[in-house]
PQR file of N, CA, C, O and H, with PARSE charges and radii, in Angstrom:
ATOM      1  N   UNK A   1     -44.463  57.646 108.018 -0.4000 1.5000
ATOM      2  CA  UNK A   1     -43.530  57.331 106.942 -0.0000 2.0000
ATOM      3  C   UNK A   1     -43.157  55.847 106.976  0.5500 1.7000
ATOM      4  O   UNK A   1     -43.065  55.170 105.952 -0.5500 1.4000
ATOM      5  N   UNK A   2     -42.948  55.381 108.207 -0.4000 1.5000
ATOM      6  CA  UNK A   2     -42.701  53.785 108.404 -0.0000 2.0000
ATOM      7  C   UNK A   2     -43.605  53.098 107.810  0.5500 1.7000
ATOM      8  O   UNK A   2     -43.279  52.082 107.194 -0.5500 1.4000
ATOM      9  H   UNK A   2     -43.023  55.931 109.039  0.4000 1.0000
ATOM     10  N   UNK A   3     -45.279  53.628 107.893 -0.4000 1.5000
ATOM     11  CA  UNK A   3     -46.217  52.672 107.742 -0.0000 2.0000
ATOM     12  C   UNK A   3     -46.123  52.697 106.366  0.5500 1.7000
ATOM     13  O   UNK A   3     -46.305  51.594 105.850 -0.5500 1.4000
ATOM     14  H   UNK A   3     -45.543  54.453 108.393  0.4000 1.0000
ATOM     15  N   UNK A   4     -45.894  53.616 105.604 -0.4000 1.5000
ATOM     16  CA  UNK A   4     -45.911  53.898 104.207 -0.0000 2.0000
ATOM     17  C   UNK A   4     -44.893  52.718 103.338  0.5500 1.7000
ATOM     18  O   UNK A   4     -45.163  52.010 102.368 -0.5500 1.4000
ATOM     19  H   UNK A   4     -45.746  54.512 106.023  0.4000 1.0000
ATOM     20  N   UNK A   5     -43.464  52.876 104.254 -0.4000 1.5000
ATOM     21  CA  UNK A   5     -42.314  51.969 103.466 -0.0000 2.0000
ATOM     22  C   UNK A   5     -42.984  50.333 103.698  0.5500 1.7000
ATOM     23  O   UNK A   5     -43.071  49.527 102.771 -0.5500 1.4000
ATOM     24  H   UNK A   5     -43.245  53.451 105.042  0.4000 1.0000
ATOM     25  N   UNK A   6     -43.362  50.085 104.922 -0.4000 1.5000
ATOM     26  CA  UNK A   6     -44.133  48.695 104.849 -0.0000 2.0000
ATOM     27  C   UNK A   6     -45.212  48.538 103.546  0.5500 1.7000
ATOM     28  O   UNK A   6     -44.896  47.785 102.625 -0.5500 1.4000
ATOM     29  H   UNK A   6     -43.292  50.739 105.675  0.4000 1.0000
ATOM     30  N   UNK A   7     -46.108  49.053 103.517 -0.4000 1.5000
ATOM     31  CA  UNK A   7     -47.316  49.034 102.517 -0.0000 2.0000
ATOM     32  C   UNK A   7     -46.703  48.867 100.897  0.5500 1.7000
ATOM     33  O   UNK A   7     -47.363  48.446  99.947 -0.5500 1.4000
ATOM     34  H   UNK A   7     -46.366  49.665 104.265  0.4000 1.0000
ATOM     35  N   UNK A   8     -45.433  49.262 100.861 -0.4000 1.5000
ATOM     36  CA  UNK A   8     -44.823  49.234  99.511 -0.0000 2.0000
ATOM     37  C   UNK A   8     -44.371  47.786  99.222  0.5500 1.7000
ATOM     38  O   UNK A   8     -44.300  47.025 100.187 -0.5500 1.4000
ATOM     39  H   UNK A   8     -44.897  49.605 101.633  0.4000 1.0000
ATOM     40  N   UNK A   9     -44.122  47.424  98.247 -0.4000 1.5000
ATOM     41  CA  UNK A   9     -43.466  46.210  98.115 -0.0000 2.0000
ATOM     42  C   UNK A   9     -41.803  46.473  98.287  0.5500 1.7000
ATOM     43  O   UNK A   9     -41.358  47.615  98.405 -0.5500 1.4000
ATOM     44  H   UNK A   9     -44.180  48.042  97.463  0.4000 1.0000
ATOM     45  N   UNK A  10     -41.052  45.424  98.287 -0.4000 1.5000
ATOM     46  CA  UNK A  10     -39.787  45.675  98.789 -0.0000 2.0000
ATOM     47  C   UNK A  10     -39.176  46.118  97.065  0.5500 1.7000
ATOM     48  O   UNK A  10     -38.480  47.114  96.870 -0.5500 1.4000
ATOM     49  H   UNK A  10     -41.414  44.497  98.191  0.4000 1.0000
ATOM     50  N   UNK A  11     -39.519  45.356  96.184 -0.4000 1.5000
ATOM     51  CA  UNK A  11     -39.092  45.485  94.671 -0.0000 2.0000
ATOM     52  C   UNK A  11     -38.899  47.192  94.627  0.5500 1.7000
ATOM     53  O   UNK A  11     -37.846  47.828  94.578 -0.5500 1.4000
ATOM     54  H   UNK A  11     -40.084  44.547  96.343  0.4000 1.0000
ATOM     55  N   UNK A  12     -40.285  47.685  94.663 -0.4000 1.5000
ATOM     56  CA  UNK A  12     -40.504  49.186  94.784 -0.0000 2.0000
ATOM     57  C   UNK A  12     -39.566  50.259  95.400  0.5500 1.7000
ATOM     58  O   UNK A  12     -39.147  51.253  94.807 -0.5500 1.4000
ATOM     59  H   UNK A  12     -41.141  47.168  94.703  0.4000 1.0000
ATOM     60  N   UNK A  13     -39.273  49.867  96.820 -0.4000 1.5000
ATOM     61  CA  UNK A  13     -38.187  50.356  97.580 -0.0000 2.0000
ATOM     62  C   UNK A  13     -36.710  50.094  96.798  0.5500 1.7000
ATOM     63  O   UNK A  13     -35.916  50.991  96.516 -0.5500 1.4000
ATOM     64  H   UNK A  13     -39.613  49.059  97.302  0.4000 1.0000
ATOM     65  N   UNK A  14     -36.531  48.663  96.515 -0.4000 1.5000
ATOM     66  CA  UNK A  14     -35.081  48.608  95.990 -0.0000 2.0000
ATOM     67  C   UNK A  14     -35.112  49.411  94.461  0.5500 1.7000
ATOM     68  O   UNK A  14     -34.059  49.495  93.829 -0.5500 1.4000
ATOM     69  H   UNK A  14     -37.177  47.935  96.744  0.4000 1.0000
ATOM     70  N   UNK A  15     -35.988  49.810  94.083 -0.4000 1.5000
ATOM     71  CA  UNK A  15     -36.311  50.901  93.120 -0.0000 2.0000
ATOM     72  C   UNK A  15     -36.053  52.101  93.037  0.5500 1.7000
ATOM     73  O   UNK A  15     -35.332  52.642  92.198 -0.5500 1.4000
ATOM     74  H   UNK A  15     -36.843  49.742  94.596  0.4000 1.0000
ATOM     75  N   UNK A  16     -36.770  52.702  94.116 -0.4000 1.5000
ATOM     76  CA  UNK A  16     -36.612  53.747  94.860 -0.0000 2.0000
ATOM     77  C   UNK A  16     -34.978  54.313  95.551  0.5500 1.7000
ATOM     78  O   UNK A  16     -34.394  55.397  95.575 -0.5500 1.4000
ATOM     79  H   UNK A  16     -37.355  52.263  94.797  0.4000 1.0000
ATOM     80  N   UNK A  17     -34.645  52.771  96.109 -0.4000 1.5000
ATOM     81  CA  UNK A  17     -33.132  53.115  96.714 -0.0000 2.0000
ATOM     82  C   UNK A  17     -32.185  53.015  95.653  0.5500 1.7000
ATOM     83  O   UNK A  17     -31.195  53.710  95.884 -0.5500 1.4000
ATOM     84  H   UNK A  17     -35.119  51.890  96.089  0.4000 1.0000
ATOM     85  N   UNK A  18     -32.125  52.263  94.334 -0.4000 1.5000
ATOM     86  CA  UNK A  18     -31.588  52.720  93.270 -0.0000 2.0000
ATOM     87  C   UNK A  18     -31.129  53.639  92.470  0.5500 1.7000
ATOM     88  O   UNK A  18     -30.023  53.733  91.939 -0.5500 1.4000
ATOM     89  H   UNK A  18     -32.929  51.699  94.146  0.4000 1.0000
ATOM     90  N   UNK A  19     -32.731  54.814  92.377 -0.4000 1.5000
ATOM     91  CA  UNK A  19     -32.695  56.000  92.054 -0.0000 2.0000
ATOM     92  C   UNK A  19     -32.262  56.723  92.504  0.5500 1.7000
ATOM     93  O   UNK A  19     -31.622  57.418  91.716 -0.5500 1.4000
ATOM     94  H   UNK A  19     -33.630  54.737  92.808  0.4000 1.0000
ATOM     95  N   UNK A  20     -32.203  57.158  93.872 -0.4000 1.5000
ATOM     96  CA  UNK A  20     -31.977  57.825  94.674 -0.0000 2.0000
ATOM     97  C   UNK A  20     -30.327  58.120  94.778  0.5500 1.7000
ATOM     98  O   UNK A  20     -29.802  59.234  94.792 -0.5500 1.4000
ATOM     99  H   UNK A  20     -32.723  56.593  94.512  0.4000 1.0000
ATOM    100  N   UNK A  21     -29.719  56.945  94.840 -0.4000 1.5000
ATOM    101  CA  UNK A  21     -28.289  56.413  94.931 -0.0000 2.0000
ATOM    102  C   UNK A  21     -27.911  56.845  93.493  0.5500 1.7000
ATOM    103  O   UNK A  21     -26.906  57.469  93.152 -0.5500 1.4000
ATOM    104  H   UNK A  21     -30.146  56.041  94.828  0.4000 1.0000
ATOM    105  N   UNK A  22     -28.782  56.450  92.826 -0.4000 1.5000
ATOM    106  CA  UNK A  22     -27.527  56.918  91.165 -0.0000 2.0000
ATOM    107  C   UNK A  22     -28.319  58.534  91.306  0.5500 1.7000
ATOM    108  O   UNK A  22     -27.630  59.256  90.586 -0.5500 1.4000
ATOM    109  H   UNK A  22     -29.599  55.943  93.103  0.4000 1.0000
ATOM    110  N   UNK A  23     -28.990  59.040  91.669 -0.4000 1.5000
ATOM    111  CA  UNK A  23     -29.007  60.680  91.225 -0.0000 2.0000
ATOM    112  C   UNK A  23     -28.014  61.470  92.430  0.5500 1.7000
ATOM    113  O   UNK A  23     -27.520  62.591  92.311 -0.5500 1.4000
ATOM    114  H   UNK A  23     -29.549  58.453  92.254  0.4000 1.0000
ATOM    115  N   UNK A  24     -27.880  60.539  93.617 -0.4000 1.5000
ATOM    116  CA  UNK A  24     -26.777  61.437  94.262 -0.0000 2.0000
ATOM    117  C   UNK A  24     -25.353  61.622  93.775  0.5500 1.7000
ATOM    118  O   UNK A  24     -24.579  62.580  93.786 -0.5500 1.4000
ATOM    119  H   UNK A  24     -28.281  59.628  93.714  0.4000 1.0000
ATOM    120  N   UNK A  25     -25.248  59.908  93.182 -0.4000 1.5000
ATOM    121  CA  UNK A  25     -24.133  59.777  92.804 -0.0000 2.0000
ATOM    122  C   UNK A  25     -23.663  60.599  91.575  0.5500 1.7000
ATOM    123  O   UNK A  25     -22.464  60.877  91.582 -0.5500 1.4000
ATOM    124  H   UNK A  25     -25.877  59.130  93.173  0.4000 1.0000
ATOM    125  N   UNK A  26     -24.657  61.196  90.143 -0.4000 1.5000
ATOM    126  CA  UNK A  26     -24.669  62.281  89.637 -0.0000 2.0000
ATOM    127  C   UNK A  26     -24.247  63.473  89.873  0.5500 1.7000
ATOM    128  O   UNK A  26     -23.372  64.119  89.296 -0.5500 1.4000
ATOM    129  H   UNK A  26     -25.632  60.971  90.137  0.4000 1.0000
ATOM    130  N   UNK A  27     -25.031  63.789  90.912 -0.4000 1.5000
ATOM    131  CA  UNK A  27     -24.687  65.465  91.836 -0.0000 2.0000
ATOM    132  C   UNK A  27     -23.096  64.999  91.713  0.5500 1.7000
ATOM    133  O   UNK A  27     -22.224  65.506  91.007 -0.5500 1.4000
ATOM    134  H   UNK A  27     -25.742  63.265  91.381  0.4000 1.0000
ATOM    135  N   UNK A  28     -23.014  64.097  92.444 -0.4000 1.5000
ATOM    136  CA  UNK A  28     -21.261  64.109  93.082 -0.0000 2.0000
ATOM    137  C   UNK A  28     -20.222  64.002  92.057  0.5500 1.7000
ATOM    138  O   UNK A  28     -19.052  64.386  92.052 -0.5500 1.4000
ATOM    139  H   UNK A  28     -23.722  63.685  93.018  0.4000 1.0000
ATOM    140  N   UNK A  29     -20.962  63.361  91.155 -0.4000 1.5000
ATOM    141  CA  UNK A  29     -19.869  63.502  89.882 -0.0000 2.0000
ATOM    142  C   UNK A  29     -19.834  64.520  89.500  0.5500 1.7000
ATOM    143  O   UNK A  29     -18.808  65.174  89.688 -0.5500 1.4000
ATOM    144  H   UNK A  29     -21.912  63.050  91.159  0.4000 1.0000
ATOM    145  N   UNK A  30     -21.106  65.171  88.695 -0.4000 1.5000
ATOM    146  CA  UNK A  30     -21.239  66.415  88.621 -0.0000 2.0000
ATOM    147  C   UNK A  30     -20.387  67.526  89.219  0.5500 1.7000
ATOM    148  O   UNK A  30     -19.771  68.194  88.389 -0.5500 1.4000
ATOM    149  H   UNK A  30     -21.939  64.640  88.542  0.4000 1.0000
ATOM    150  N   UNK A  31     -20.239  67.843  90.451 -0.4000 1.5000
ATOM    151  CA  UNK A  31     -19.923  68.705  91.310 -0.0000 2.0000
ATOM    152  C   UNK A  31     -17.962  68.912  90.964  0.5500 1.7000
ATOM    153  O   UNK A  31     -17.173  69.832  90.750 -0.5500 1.4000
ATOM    154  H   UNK A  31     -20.739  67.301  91.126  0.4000 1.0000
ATOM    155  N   UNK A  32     -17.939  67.451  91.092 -0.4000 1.5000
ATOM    156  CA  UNK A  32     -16.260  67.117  90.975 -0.0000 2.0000
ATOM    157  C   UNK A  32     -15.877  67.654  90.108  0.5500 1.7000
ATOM    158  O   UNK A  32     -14.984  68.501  90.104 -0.5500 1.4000
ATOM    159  H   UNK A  32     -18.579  66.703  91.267  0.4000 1.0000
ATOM    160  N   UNK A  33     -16.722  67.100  88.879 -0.4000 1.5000
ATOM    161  CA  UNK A  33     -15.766  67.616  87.517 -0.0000 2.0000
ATOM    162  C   UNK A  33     -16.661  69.238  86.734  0.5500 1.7000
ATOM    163  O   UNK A  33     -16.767  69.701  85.598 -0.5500 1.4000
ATOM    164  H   UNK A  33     -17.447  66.412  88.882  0.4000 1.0000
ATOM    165  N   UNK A  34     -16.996  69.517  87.714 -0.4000 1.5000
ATOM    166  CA  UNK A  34     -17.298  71.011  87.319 -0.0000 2.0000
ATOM    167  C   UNK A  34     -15.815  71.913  86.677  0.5500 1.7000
ATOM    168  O   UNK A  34     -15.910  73.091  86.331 -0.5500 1.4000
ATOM    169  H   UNK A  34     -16.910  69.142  88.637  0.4000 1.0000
TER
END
């Protein structure tokens, strides 16, 4: 998995960690105002 995040470009990752971060942050809103 390490070798994988190297081989990516960093753009890609801060992409990746973007998405990731706003769909949790969804759930959590989500969840709250259920």
């Amino acid at each position: 998995m390490k070798h994988f995040y190297k081989m990516m470009p960093i753009s890609t990752s801060m992409i990746f960690n973007l998405y990731y971060s706003n769909l949790i942050g969804n759930c959590i809103f989500f969840f709250v105002f259920l």
